[in-house]
C-alpha positions as CSV (number, residue, x, y, z in Angstrom):
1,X,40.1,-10.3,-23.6
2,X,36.3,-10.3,-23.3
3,X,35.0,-7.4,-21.8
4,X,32.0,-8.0,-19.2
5,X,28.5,-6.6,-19.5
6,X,27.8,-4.9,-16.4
7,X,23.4,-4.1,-15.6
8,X,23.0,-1.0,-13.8
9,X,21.7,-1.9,-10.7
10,X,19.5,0.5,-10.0
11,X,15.5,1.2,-10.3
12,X,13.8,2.8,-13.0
13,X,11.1,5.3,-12.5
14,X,8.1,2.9,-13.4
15,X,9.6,0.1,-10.7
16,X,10.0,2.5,-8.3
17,X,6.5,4.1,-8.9
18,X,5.4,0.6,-8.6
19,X,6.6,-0.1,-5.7
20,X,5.6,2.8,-4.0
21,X,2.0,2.1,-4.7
22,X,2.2,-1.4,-3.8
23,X,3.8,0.0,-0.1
24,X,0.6,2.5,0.3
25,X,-1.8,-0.7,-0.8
26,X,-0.3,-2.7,2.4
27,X,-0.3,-0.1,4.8
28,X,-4.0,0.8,3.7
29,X,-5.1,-3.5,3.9
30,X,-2.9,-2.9,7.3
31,X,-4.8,-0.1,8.5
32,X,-8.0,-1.7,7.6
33,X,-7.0,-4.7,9.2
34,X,-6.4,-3.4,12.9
35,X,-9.5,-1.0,12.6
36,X,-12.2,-3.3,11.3
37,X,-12.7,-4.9,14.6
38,X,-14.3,-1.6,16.4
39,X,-16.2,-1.5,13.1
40,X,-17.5,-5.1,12.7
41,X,-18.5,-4.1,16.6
42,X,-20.7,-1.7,15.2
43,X,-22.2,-2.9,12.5
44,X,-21.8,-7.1,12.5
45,X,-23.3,-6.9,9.1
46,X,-19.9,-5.1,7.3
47,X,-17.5,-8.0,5.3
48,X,-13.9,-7.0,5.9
49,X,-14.1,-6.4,2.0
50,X,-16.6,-3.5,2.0
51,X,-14.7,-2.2,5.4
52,X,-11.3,-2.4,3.1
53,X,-13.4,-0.8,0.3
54,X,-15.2,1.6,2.1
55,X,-11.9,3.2,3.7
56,X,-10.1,3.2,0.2
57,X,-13.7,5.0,-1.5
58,X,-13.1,7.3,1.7
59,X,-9.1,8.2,1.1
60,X,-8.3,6.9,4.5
61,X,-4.8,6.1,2.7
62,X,-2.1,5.5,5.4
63,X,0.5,8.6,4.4
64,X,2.7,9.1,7.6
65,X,3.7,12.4,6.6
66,X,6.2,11.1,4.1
67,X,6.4,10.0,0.4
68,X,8.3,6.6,-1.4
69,X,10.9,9.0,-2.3
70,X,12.5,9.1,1.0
């Protein structure tokens, strides 16, 4: 009889690392997103690039109160 290779489904470390940081990178483009009009009515001159920029340089990262672990 053949025995069957089972993968363990699970996530390593790294992927879940991964995709932690690519969840925080979403909510931040989010965040940026919704708040860039009130800025671009400020200063018409800002790209949506430097506005996304600007809030990352700033740590305006979107946190919640919780971590990817839970």
């Amino acid at each position: 009889m053949k025995r069957q290779k089972y993968e363990w489904e699970g996530v390593s470390v790294v992927e879940a690392a991964r995709r932690c940081e690519v969840q925080r990178e979403i909510e931040n483009y989010l965040q940026a997103l919704s708040s860039y009009p009130e800025r671009f009515a400020g200063d018409p001159c800002v790209s949506f690039e430097q506005h996304l920029f600007s809030m990352m340089a700033a740590g305006h990262a979107v946190r919640n109160g919780r971590n990817c672990a839970s």
